[in-house]
N, CA and C atoms as an extended XYZ file, in Angstrom:
519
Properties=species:S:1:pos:R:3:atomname:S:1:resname:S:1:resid:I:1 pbc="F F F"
N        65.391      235.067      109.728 N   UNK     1
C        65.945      233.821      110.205 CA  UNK     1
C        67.078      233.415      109.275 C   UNK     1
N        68.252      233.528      109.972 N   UNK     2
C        69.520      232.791      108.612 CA  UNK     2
C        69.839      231.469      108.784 C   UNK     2
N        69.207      230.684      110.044 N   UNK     3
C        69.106      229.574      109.918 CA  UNK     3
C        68.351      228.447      109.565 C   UNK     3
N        68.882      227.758      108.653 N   UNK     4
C        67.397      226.461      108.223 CA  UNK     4
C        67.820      225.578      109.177 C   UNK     4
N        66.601      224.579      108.695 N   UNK     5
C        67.123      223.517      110.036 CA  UNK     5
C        67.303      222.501      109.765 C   UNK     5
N        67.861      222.043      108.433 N   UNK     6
C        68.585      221.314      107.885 CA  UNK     6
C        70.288      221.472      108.672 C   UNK     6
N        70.768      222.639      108.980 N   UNK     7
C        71.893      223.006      108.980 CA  UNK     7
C        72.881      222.153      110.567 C   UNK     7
N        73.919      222.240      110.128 N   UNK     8
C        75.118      221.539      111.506 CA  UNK     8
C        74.893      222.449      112.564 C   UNK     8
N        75.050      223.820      112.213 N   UNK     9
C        75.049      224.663      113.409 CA  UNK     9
C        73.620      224.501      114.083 C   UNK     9
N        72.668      224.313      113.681 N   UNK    10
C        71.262      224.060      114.103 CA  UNK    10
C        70.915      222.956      114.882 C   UNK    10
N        71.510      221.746      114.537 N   UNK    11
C        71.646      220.258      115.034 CA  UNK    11
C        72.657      220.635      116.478 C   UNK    11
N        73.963      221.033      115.981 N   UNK    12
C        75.070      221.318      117.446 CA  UNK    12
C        73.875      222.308      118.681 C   UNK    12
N        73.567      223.453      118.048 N   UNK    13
C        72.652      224.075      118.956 CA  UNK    13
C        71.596      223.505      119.710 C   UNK    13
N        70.510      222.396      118.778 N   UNK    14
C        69.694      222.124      119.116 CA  UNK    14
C        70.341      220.416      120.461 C   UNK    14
N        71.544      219.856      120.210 N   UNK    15
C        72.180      218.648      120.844 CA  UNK    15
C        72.575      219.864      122.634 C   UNK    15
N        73.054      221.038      122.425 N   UNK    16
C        73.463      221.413      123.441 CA  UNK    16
C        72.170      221.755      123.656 C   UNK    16
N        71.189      223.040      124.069 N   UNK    17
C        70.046      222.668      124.337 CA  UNK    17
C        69.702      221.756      125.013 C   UNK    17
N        69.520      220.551      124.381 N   UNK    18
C        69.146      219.498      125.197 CA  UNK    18
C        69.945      218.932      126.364 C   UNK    18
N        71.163      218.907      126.313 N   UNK    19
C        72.117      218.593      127.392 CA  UNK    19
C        71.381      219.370      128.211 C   UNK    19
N        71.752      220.985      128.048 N   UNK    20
C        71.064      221.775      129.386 CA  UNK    20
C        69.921      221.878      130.196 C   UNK    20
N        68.712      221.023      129.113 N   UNK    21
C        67.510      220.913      129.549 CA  UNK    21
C        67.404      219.948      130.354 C   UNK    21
N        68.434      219.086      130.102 N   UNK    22
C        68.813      217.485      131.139 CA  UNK    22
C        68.976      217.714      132.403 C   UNK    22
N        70.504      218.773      132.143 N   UNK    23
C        70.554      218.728      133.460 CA  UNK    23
C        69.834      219.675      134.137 C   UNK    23
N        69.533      220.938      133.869 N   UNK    24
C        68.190      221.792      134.820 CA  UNK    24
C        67.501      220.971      135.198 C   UNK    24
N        66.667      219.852      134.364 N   UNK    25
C        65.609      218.925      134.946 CA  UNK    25
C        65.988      218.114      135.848 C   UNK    25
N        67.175      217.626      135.670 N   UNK    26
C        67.541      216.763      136.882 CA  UNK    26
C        67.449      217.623      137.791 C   UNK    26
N        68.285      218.733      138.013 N   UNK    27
C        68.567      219.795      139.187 CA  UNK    27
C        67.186      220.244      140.296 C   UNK    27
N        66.014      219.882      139.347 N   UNK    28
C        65.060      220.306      140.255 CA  UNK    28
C        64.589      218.879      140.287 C   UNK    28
N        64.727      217.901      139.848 N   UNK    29
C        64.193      216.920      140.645 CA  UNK    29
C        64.852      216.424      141.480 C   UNK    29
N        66.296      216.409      141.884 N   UNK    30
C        66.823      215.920      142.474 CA  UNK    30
C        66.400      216.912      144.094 C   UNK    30
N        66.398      218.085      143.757 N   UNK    31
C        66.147      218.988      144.940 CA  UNK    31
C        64.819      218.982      144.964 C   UNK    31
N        63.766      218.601      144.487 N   UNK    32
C        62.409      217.949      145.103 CA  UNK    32
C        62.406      216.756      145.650 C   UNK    32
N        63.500      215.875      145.230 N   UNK    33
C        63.573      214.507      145.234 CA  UNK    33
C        63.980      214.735      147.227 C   UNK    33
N        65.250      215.568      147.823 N   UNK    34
C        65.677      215.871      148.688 CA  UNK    34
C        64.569      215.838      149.988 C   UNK    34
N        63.125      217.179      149.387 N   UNK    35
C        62.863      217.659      150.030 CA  UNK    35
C        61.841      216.653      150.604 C   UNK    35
N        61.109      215.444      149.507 N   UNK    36
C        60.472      214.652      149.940 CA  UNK    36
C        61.289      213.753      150.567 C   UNK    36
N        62.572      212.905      150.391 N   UNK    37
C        62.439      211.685      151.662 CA  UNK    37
C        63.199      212.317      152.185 C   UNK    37
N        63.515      213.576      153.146 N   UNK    38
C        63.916      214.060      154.017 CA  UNK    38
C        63.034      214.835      155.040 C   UNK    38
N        62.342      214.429      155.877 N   UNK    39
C        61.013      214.847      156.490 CA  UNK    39
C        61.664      215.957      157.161 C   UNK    39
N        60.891      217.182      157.508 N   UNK    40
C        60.956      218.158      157.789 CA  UNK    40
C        61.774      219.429      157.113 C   UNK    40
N        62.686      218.887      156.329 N   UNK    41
C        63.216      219.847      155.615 CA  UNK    41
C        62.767      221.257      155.157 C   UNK    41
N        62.076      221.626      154.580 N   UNK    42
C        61.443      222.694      154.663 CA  UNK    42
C        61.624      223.798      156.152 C   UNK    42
N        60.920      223.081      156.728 N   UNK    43
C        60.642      224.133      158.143 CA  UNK    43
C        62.462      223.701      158.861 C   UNK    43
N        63.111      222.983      158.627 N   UNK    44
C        64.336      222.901      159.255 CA  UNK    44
C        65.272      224.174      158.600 C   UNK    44
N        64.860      224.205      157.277 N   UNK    45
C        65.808      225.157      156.250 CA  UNK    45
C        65.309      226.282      156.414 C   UNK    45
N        64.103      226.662      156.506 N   UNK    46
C        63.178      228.134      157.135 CA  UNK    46
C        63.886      228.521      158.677 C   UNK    46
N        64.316      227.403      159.607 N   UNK    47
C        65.153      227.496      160.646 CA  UNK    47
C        66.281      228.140      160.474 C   UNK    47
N        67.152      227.532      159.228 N   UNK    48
C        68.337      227.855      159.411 CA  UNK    48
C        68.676      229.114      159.201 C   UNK    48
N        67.529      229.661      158.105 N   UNK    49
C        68.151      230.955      157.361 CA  UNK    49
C        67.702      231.837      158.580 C   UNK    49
N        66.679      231.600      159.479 N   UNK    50
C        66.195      232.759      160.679 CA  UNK    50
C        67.078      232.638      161.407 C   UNK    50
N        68.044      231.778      161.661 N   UNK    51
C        69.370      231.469      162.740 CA  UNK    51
C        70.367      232.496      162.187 C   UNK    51
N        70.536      233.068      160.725 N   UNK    52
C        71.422      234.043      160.791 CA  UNK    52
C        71.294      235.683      161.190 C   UNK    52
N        72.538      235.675      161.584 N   UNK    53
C        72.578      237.339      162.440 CA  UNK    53
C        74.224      237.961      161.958 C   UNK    53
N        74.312      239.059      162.858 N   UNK    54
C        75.808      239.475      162.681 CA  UNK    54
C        76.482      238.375      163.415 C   UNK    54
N        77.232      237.996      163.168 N   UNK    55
C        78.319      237.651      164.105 CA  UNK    55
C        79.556      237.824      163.767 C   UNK    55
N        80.228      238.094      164.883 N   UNK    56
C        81.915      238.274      164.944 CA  UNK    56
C        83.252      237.166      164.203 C   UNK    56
N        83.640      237.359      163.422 N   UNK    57
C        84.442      236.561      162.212 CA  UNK    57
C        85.682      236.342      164.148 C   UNK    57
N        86.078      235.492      164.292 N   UNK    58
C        86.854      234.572      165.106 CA  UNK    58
C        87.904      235.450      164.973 C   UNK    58
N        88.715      235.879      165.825 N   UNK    59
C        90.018      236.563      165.530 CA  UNK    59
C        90.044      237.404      164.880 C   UNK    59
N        88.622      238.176      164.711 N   UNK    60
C        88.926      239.497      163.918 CA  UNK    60
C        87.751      240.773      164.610 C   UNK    60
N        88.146      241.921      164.352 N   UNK    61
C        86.948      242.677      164.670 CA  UNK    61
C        85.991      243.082      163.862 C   UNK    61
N        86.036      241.718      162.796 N   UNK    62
C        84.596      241.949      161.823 CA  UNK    62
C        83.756      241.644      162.406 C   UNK    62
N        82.784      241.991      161.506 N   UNK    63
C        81.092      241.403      161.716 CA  UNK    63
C        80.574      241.034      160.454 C   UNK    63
N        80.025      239.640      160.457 N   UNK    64
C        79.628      239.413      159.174 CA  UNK    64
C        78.452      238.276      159.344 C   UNK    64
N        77.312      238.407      158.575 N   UNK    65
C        76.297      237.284      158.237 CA  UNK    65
C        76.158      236.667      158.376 C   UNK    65
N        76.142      235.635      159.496 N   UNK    66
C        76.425      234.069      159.214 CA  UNK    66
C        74.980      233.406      160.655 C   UNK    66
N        75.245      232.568      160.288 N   UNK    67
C        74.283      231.336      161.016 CA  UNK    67
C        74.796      231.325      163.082 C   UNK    67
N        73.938      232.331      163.778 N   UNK    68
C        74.314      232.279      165.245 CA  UNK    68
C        74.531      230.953      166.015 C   UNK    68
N        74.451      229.742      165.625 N   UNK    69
C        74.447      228.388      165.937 CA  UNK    69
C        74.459      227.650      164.608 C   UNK    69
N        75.908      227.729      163.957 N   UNK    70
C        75.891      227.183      162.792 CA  UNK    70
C        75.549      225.620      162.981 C   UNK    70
N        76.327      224.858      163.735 N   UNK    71
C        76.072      223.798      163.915 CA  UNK    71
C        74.850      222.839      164.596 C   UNK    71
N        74.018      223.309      164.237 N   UNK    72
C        72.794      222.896      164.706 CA  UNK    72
C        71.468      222.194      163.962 C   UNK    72
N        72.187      223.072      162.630 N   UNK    73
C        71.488      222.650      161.470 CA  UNK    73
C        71.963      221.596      160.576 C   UNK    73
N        72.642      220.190      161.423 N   UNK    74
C        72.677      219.042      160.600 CA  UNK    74
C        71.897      218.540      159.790 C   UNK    74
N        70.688      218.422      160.130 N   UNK    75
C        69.790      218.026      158.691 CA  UNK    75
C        69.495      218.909      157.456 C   UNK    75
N        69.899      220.259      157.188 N   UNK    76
C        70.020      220.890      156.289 CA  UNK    76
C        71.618      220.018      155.545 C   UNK    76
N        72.692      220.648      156.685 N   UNK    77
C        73.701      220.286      156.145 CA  UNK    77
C        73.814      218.874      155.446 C   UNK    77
N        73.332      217.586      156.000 N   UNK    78
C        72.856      216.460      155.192 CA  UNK    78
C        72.296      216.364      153.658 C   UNK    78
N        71.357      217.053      153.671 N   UNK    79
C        70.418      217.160      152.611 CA  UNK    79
C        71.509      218.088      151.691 C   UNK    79
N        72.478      219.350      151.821 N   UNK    80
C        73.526      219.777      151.175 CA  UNK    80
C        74.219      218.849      150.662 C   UNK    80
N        74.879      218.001      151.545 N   UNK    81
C        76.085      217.034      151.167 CA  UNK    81
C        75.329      216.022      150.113 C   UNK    81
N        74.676      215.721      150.541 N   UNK    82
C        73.583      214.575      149.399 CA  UNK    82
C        73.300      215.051      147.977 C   UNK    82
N        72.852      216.393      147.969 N   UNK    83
C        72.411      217.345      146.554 CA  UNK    83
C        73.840      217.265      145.723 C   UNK    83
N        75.299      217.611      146.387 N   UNK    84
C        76.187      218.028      146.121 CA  UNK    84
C        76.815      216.967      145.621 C   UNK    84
N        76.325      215.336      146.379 N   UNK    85
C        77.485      214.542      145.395 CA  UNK    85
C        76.576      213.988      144.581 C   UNK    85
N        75.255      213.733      144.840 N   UNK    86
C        74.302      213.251      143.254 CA  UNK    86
C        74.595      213.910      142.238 C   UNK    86
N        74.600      215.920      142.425 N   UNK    87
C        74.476      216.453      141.236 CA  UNK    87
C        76.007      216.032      140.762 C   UNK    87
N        76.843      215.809      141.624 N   UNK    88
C        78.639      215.654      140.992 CA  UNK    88
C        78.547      214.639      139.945 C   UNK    88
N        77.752      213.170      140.274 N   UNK    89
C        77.893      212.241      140.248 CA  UNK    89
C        77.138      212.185      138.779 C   UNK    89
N        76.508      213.291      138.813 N   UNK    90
C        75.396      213.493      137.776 CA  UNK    90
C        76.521      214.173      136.316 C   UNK    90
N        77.363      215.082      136.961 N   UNK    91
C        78.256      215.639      136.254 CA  UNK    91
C        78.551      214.804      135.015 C   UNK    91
N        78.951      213.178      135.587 N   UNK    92
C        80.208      212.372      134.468 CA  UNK    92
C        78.807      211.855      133.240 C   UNK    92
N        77.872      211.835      134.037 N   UNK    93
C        76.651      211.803      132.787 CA  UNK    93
C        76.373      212.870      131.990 C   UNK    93
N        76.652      213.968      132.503 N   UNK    94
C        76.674      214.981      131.528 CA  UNK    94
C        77.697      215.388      130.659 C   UNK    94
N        78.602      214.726      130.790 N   UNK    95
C        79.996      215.023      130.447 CA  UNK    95
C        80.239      213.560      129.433 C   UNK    95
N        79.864      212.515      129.779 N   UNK    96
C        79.375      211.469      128.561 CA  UNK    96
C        78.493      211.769      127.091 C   UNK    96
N        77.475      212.781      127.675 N   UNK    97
C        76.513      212.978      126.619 CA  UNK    97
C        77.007      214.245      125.990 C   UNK    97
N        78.084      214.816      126.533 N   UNK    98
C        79.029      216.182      125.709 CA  UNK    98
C        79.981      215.111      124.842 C   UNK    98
N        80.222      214.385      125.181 N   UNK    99
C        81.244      213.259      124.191 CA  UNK    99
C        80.308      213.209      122.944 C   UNK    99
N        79.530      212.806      123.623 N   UNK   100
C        78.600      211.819      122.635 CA  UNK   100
C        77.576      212.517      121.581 C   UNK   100
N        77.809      214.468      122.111 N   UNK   101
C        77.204      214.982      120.959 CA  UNK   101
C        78.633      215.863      120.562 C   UNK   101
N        79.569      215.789      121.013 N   UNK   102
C        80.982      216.312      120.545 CA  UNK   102
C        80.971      217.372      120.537 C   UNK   102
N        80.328      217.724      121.752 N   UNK   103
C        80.631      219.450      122.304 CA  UNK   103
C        81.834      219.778      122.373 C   UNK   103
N        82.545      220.929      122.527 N   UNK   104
C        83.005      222.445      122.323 CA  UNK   104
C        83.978      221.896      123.437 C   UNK   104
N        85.322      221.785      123.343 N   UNK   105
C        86.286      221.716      124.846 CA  UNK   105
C        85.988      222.016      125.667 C   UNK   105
N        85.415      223.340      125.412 N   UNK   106
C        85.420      224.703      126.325 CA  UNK   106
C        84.026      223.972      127.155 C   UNK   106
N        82.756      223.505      126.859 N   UNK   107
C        81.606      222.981      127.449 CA  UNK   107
C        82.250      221.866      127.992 C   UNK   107
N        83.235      221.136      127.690 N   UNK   108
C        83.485      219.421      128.344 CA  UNK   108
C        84.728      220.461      129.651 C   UNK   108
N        85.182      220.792      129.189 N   UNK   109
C        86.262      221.264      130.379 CA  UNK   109
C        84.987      222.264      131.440 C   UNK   109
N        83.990      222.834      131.178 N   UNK   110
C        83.199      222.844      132.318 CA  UNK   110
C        82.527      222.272      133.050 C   UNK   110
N        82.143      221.217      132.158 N   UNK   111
C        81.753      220.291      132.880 CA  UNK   111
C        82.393      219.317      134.032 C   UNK   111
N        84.087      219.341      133.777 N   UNK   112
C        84.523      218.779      134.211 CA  UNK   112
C        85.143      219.581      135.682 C   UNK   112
N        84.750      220.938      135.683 N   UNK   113
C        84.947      221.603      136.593 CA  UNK   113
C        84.046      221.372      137.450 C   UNK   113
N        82.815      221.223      136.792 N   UNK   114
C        81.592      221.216      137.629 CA  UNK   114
C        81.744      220.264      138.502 C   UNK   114
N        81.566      218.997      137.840 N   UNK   115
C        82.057      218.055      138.393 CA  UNK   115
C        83.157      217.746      139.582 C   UNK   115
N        83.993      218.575      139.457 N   UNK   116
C        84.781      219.157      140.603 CA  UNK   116
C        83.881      219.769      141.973 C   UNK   116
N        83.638      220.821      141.205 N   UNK   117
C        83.470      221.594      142.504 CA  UNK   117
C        82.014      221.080      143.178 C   UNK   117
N        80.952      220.365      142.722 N   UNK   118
C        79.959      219.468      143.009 CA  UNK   118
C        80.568      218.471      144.067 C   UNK   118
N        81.600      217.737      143.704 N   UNK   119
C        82.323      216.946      144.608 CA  UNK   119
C        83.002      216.961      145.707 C   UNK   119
N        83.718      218.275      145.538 N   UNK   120
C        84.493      218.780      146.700 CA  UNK   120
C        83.620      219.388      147.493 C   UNK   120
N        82.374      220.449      147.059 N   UNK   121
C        81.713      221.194      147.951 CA  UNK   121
C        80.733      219.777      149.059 C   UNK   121
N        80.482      218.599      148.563 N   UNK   122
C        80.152      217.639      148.959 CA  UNK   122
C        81.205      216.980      150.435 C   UNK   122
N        82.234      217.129      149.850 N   UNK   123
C        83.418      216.555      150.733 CA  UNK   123
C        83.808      217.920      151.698 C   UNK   123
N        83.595      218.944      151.342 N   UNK   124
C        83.687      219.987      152.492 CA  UNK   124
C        82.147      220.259      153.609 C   UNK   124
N        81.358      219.999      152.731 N   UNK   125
C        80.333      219.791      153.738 CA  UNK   125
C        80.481      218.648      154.790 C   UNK   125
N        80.726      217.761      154.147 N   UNK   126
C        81.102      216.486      155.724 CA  UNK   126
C        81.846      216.748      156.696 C   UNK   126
N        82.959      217.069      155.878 N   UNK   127
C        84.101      217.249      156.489 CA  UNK   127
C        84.155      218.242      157.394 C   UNK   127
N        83.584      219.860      156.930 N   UNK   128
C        83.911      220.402      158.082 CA  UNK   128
C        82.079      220.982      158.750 C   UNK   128
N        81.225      220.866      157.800 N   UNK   129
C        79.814      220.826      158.592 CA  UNK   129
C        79.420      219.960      159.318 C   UNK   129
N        79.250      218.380      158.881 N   UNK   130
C        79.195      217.422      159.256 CA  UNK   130
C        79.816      216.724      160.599 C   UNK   130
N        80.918      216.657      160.436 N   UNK   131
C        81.927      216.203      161.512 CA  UNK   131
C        82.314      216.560      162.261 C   UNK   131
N        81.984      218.161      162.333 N   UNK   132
C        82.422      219.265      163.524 CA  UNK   132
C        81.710      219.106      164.660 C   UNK   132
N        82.498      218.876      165.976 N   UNK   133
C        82.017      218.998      167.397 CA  UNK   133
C        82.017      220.369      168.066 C   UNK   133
N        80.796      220.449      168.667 N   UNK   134
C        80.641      221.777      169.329 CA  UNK   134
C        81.904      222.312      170.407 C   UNK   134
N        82.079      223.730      170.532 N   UNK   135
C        83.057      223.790      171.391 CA  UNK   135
C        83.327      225.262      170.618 C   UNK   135
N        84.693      225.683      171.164 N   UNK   136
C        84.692      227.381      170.824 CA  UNK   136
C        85.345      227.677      169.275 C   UNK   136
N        85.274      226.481      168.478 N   UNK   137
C        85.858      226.653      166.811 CA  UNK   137
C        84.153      226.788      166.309 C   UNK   137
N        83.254      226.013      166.734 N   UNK   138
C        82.111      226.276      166.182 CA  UNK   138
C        81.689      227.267      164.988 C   UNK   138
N        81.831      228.672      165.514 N   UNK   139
C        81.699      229.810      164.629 CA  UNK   139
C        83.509      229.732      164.162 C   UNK   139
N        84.349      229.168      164.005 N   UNK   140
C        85.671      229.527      163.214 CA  UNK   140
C        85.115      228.235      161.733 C   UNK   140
N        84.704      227.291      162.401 N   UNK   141
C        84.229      226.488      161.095 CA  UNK   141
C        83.321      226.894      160.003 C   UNK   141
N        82.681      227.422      160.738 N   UNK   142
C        81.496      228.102      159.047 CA  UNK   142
C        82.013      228.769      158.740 C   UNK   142
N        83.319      230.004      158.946 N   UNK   143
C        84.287      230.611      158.171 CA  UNK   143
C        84.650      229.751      157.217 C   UNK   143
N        85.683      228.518      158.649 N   UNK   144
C        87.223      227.999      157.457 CA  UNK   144
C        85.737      227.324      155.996 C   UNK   144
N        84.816      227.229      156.126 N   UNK   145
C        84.312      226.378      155.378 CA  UNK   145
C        84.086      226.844      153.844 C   UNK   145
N        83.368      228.561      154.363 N   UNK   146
C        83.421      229.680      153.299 CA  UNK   146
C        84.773      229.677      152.860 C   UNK   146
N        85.738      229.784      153.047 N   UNK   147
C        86.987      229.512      152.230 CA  UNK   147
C        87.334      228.601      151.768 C   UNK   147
N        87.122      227.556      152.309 N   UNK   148
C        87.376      226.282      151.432 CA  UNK   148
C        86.687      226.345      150.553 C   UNK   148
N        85.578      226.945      150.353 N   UNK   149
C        84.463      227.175      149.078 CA  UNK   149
C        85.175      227.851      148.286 C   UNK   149
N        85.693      229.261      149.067 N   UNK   150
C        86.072      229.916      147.565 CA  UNK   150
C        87.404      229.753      147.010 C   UNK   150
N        87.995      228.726      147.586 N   UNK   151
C        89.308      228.059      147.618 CA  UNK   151
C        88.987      226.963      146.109 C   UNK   151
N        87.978      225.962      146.032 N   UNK   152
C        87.686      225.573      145.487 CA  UNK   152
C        87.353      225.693      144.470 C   UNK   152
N        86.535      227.009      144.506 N   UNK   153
C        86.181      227.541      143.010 CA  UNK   153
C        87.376      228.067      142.128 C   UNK   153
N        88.532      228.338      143.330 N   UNK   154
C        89.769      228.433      142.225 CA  UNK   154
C        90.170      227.875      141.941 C   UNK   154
N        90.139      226.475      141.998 N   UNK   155
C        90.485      225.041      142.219 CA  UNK   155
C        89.941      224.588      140.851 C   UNK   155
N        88.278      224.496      140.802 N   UNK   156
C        87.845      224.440      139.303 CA  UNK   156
C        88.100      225.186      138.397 C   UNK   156
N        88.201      226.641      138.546 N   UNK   157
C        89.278      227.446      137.330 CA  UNK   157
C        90.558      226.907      136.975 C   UNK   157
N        91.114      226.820      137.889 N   UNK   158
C        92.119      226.210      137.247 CA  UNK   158
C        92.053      224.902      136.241 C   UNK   158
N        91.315      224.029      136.800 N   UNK   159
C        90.945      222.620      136.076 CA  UNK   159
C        90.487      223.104      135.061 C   UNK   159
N        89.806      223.828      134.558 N   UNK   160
C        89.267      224.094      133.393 CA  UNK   160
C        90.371      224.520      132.451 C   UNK   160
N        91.391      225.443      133.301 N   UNK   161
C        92.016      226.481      132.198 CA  UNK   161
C        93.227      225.435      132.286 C   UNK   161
N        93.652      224.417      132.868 N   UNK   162
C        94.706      223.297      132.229 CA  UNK   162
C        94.043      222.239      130.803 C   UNK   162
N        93.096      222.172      131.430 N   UNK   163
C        91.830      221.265      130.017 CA  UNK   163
C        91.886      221.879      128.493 C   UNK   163
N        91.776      223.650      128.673 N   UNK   164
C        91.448      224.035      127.522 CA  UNK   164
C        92.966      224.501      126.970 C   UNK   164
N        94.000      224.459      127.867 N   UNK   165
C        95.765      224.742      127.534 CA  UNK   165
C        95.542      223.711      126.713 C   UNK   165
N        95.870      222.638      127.534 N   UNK   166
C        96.219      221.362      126.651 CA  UNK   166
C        95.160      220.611      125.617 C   UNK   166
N        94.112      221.407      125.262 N   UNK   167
C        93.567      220.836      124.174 CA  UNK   167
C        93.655      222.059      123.009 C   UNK   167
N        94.279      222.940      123.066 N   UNK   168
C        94.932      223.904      121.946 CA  UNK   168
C        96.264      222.677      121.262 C   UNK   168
N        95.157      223.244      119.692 N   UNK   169
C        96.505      222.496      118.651 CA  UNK   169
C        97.530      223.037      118.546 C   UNK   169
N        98.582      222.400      118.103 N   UNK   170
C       100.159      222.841      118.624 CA  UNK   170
C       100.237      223.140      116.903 C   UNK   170
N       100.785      224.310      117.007 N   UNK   171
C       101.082      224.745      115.378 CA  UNK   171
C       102.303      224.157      114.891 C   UNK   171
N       103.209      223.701      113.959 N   UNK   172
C       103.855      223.555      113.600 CA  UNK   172
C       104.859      224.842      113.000 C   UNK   172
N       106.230      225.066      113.800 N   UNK   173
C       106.720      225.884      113.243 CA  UNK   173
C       108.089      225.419      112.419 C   UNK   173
């Protein structure tokens, strides 16, 4: 063991630690929290995943994975959008208590990604799960939606990698 536990590096380790144990714990209570005042959930979400099959990507001659009546499964999609902006919302608390134990850029600029993409994946669920009317885009929406996902996640890379640019010290030449 080269660490005592008197030591800074031991305290920083043991402060992050705990952040992470925060939020995992929230993460499953909030998604127990879901499953209880949302009645039926369970057997609705056991629905959804048996609803997927091949189906034909819209304008293409793929075939790919997806949900044969995506839109059907509003009360999943609900219970998504709900998980997605608590845990977001949950983000700026986690991102307070990285202040407040003076974590690592690099941990606050993820967080602040997180926080991102928690939010947006929230606002793309409404937007295009939520709000979508049946008709022949049906199956083009659970596509455009998968892209807006992975649209997003480049979206939080980036946020991160402007965070950790501009918090590099400027050398003096």
């Amino acid at each position: 063991m080269t660490e005592s536990y008197g030591t800074i590096s031991y305290a920083f380790k043991y402060r992050e630690s705990l952040i992470s144990a925060v939020s995992a714990g929230f993460f499953l209570v909030l998604l127990g929290a879901l499953f209880i005042i949302t009645p039926g959930l369970f057997g609705r979400s056991i629905d959804f995943f048996e609803d997927f099959g091949s189906v034909v990507v819209p304008n293409t001659s793929i075939s790919f994975f997806a949900p044969t009546q995506p839109l059907i499964h509003r009360v999943v999609y609900t219970a998504v959008e709900q998980f997605c902006f608590a845990f977001g919302v949950f983000q700026v608390v986690i991102l307070a208590l990285r202040f407040a134990a003076r974590s690592s850029i690099g941990k606050k600029a993820d967080t602040i990604g997180n926080l991102a993409f928690w939010i947006g994946t929230g606002y793309l669920v409404r937007t295009l799960l939520l709000e979508t009317r049946r008709g022949p885009t049906e199956m083009q929406t659970w596509f455009v939606f998968w892209a807006a996902i992975i649209a997003l996640l480049g979206v939080t890379l980036i946020i991160r990698a402007i965070i950790l640019v501009t918090a590099i010290p400027r050398r003096m030449t």
